[in-house]
C-alpha positions, -999 to 999 in steps of 0.1 A, spaced: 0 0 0 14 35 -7 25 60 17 2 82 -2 -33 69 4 -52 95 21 -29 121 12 -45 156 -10 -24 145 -41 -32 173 -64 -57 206 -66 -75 218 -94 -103 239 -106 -125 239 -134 -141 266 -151 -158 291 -180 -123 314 -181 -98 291 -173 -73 315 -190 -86 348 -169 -84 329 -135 -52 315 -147 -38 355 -151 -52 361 -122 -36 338 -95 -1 342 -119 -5 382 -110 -20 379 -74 3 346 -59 30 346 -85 22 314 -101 40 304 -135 21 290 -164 26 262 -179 -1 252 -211 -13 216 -210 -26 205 -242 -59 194 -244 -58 186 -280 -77 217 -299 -72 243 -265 -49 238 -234 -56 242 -197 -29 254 -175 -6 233 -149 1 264 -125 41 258 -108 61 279 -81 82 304 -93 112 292 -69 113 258 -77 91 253 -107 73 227 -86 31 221 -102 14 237 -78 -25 228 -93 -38 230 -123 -65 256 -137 -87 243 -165 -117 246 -187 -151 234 -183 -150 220 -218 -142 181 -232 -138 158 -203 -139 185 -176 -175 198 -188 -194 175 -163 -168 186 -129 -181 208 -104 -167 246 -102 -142 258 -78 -110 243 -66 -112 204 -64 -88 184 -41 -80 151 -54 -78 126 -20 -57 92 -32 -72 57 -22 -63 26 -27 -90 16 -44 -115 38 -67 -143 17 -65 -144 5 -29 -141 40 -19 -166 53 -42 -191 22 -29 -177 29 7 -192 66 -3 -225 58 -6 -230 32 19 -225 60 46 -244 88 34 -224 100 3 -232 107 -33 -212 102 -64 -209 134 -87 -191 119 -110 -190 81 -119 -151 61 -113 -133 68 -150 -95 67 -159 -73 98 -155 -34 103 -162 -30 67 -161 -54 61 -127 -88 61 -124 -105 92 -105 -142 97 -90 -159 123 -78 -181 127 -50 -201 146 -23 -197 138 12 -231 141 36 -228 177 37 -224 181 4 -189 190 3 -172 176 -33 -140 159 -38 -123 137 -62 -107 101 -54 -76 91 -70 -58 58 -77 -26 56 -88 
């Protein structure tokens, strides 16, 4: 088992003007940009200026991010997609979005009893 399970993995946030919110947090934290393709547009992989480190990324609500809530989005690694996404439900949680495969893992994403969203990640 990893020593990563539980651990906030990675932050992102989806939405409309992924490129003005992108300016924005370079001018107001200092954030470098980095463009991730997304094939015909990119979404942006936002790194420290010291180290060049990816801090989180910033991306459109378009293609396979249409369907993910707004706002920033932690991403909580599990062990196991599924069993945590039934393990959801069975005590009082909802899934927002269905287990699927992302960056070579699978991810879900779901709302806990007081409706507080979050995605699950496996490695």
């Amino acid at each position: 088992m990893s020593d990563n399970i539980g651990k906030i993995g990675w932050i992102d946030m989806t939405v409309d003007d992924a490129t003005g919110l992108r300016d924005f947090y370079e001018k107001v934290v200092g954030w470098k940009v980095e463009d991730t393709s997304m094939g015909d547009y990119s979404d942006y992989t936002m790194m420290s200026r010291g180290d060049g480190d990816a801090i989180a990324g910033i991306c459109h609500a378009r293609g396979s991010n249409m369907d993910l809530p707004g706002g920033w989005l932690i991403y909580i690694t599990v062990a196991d997609v599924g069993a945590s996404a039934a393990a959801c439900v069975a005590n009082g949680g909802q899934i927002v979005v269905a287990p699927r495969s992302l960056a070579g893992g699978m991810f879900c994403i779901i709302a806990d009893p007081g409706g507080a969203t979050c995605a699950l990640y496996q490695a």
